[in-house]
C-alpha positions as CSV (number, residue, x, y, z in Angstrom):
1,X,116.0,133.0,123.6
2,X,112.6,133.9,123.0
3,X,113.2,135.6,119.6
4,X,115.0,132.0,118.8
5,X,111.6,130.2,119.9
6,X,109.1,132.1,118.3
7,X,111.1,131.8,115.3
8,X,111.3,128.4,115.1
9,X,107.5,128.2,116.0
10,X,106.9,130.3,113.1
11,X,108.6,128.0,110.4
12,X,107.4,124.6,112.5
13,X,103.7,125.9,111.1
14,X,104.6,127.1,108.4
15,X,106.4,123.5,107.5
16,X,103.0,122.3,109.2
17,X,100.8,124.4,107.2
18,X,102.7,123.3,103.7
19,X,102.5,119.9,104.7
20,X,98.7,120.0,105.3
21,X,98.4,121.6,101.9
22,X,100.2,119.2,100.2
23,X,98.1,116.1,101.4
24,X,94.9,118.3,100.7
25,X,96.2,118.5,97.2
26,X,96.5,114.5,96.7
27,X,93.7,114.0,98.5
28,X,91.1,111.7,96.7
29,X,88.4,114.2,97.1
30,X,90.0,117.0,95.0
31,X,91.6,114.8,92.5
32,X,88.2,112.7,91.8
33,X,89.0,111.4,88.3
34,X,91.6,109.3,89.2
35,X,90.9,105.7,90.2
36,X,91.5,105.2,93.5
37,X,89.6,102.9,96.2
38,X,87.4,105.2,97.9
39,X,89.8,107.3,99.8
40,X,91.4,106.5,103.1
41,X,94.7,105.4,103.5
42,X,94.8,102.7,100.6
43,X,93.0,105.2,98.4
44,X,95.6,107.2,98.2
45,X,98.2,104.9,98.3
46,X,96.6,102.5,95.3
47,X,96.1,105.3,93.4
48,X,99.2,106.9,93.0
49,X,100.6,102.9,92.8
50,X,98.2,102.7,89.5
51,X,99.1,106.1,88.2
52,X,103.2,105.0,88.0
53,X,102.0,101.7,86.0
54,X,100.7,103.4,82.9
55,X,97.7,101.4,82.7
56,X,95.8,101.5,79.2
57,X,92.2,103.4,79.3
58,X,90.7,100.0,78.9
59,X,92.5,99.1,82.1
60,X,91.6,102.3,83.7
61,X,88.0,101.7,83.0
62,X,88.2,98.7,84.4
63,X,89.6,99.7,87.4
64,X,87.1,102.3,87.7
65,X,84.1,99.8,87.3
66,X,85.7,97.4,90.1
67,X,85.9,100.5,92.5
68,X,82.0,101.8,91.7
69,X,81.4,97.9,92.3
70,X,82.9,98.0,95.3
71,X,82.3,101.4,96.9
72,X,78.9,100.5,98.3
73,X,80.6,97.8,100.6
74,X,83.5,99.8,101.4
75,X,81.1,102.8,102.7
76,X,79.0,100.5,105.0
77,X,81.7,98.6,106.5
78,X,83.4,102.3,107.0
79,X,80.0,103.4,108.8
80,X,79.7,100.4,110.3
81,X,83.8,100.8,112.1
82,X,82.6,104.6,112.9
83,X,80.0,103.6,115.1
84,X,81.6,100.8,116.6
85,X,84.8,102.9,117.5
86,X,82.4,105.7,118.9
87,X,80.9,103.2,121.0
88,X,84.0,101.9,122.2
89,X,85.2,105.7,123.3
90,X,81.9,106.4,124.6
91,X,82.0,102.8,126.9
92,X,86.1,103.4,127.7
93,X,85.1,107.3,128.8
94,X,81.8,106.2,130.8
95,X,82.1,107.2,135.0
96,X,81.6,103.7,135.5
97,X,83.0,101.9,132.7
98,X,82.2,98.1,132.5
99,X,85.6,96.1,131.4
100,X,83.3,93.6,129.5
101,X,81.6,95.9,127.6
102,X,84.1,97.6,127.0
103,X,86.2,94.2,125.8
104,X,83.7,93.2,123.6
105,X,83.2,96.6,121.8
106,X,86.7,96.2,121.1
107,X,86.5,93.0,119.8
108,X,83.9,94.5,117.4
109,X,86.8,97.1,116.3
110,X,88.8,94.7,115.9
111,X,86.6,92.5,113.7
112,X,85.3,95.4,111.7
113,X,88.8,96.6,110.9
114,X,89.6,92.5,109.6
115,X,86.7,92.9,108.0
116,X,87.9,96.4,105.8
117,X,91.4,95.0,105.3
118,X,89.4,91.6,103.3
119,X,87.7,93.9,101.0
120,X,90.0,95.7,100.7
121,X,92.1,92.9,99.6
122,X,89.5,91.4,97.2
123,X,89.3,94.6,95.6
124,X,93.4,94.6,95.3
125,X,93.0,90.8,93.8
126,X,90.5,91.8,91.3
127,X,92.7,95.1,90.1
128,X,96.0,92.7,90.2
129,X,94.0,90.8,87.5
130,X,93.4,93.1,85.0
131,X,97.5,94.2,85.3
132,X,100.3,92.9,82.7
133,X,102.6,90.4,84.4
134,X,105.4,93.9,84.1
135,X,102.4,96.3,86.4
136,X,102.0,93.1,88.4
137,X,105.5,93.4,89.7
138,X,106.0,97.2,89.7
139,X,102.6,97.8,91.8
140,X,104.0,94.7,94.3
141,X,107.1,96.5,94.7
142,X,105.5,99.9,95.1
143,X,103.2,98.4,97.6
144,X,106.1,96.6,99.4
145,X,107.8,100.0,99.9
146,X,104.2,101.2,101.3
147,X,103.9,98.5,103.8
148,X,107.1,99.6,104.8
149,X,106.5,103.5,105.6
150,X,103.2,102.7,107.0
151,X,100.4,99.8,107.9
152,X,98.9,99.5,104.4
């Protein structure tokens, strides 16, 4: 039984391991000159949704400007959630943990993470409008699946 475990725990990491290596190798950080949204979640996912349109280089510059555009907004609101969700964690985790502080840090979350998902949709808008009325509907439909698999 223990042979049986331990080699099941062996191919669990190694699946584990390959997995990790896989989503290091899509990540937005090692594949910097494609044009993606800054990383995160719909980095990754707008990105490979604008690599299956075969968008022109004129598009693809364009796309690149809205994201360098955007990029300085997206960092500060994603500073701006750190430190609210660290002060959240830090208020829930206190010895003597004050339910109103604690509700209105998580209020802030809240309101910062409304806040990401608007730019986050302007930015979308303003790509949507440089698309064909044909990459219109093929990036909907890619993002339809996403929204599907995961909160996009």
């Amino acid at each position: 039984m223990k042979r049986k475990i331990g080699i099941l725990g062996r191919l669990a990491t190694g699946l584990s391991a390959t997995a990790l290596a896989a989503g290091l190798a899509g990540s937005p950080a090692l594949a910097a000159d494609h044009a993606g949204a800054g990383g995160g979640r719909m980095g990754g996912g707008l990105r490979r949704a604008l690599a299956s349109l075969d968008l022109s280089q004129d598009q693809k510059d364009k796309v690149k400007a809205i994201v360098a555009a955007e990029k300085p907004a997206i960092q500060s609101l994603r500073e701006g959630m750190r430190a609210d969700a660290s002060e959240l964690k830090s208020l829930a985790s206190a010895q003597s943990a004050d339910p109103a502080a604690i509700g209105a840090a998580f209020l802030k979350v809240r309101a910062d993470r409304e806040a990401m998902k608007a730019e986050r949709q302007k930015v979308l808008a303003q790509i949507e409008g440089l698309l064909t009325p044909d990459q219109r509907t093929k990036l909907d439909g890619y993002l339809l699946a996403l929204h599907g698999r995961r909160n996009f």
